[in-house]
C-alpha positions as CSV (number, residue, x, y, z in Angstrom):
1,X,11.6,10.9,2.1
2,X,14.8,9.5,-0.1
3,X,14.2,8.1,-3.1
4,X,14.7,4.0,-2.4
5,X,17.4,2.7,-2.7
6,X,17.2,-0.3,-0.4
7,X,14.3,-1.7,-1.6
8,X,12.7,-1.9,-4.1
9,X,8.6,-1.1,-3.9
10,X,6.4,-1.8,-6.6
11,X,2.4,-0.8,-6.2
12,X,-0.9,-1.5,-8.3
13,X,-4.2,0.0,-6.9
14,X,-7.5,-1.0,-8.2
15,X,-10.6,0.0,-7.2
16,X,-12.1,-2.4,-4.9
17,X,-14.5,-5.0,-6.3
18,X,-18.4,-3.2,-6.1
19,X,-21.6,-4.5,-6.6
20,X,-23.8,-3.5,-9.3
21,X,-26.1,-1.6,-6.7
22,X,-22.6,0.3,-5.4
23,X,-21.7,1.1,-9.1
24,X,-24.6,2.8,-9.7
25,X,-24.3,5.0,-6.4
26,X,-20.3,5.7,-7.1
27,X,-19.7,7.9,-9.6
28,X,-16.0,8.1,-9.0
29,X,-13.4,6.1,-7.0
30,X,-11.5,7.2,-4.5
31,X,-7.8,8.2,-6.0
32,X,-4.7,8.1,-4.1
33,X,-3.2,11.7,-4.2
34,X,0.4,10.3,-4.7
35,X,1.6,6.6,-5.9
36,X,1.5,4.8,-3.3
37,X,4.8,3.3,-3.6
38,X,6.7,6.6,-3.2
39,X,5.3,6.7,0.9
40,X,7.5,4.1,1.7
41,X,11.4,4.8,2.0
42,X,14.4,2.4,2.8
43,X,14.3,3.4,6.5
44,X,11.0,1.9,6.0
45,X,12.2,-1.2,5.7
46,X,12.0,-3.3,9.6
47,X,15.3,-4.3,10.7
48,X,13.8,-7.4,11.6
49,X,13.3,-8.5,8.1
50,X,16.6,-7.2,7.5
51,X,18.2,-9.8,9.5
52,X,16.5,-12.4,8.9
53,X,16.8,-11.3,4.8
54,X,12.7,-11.5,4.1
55,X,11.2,-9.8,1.2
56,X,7.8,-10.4,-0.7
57,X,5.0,-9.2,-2.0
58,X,2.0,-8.1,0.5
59,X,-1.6,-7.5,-1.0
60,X,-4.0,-5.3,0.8
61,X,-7.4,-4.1,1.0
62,X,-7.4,-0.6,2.6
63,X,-10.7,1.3,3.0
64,X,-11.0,5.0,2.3
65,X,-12.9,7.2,4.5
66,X,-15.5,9.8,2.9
67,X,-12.8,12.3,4.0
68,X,-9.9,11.0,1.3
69,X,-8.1,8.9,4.5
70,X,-7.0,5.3,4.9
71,X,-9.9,3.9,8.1
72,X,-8.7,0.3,7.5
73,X,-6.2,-2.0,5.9
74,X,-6.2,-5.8,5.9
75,X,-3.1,-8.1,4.4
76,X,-4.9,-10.7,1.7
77,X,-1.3,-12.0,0.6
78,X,1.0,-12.1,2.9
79,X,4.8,-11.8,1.8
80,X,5.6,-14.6,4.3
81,X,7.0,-12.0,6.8
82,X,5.1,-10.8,9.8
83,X,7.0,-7.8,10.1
84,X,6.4,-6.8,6.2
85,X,3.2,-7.4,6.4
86,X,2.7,-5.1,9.3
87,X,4.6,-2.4,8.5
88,X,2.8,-2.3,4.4
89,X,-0.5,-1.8,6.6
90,X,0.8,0.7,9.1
91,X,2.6,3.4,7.0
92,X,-0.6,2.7,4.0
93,X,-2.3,3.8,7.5
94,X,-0.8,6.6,8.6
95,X,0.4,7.9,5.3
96,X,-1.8,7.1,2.5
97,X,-4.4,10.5,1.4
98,X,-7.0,10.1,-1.0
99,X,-9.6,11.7,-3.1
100,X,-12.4,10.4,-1.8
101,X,-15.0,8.5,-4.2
102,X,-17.9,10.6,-4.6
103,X,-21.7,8.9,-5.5
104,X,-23.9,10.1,-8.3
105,X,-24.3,13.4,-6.7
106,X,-21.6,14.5,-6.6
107,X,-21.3,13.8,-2.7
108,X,-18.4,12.2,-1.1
109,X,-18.5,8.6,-0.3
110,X,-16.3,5.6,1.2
111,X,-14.6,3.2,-1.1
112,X,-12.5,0.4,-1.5
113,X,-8.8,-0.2,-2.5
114,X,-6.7,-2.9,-3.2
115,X,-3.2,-3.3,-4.4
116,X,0.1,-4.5,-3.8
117,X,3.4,-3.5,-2.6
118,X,6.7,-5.7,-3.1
119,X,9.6,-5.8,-0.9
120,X,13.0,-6.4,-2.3
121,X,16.2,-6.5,-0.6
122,X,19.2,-6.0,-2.5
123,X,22.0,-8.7,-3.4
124,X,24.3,-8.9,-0.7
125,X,27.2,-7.3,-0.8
126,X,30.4,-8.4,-2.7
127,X,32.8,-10.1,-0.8
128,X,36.3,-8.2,0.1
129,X,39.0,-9.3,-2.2
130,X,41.4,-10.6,-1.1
């Protein structure tokens, strides 16, 4: 994938909020085996929002699998664009690998993750002189 250059991503992960009972069985979170932020490129970005110049910041849940991949992901900020919003949660989907959490024993478990990732469009471009 190219390094982006039409938009600009930004990503925070944090593991998902547990409940006392659940921090005593997890002994690890779940890890995403690359920053999240570098699975999306600029051909990434919909055409759609490109049109109609949309950008935003999209927060999402995504739940990790015992087996280190993304099962489900669910927009709790939307960016204000349907299309962003979409597309965060389909290539997180289809992309995303993990380290799965493992429980006290060592065994692998299911976990939580939530973060963020921003779309920016760049400034228009300059008008011809002239």
């Amino acid at each position: 994938m190219h390094k982006l250059s039409f938009i600009a991503l930004a990503a925070a992960f944090l593991a998902g909020e547990a409940t006392a009972c659940d921090d005593m069985m997890k002994a690890a979170p779940a890890r995403a085996k690359a920053n999240l932020a570098s699975l999306f490129s600029d051909q990434d970005y919909p055409a759609e929002a490109v049109a109609a110049r949309e950008q935003g910041m999209v927060g999402f849940t995504l739940d990790v699998g015992p087996d280190g991949r993304a099962m489900r992901c669910e927009v709790t900020r939307t960016s204000g664009s349907p299309s962003l919003d979409a597309t965060t949660c389909r290539l997180l989907r289809s992309r995303a690998r993990f380290t799965p959490a493992t429980d006290a024993k060592g065994q692998a478990v299911a976990d939580t993750i939530r973060g963020r990732i921003v779309w920016v469009l760049p400034p228009p471009p300059p008008a011809p002189a002239g």
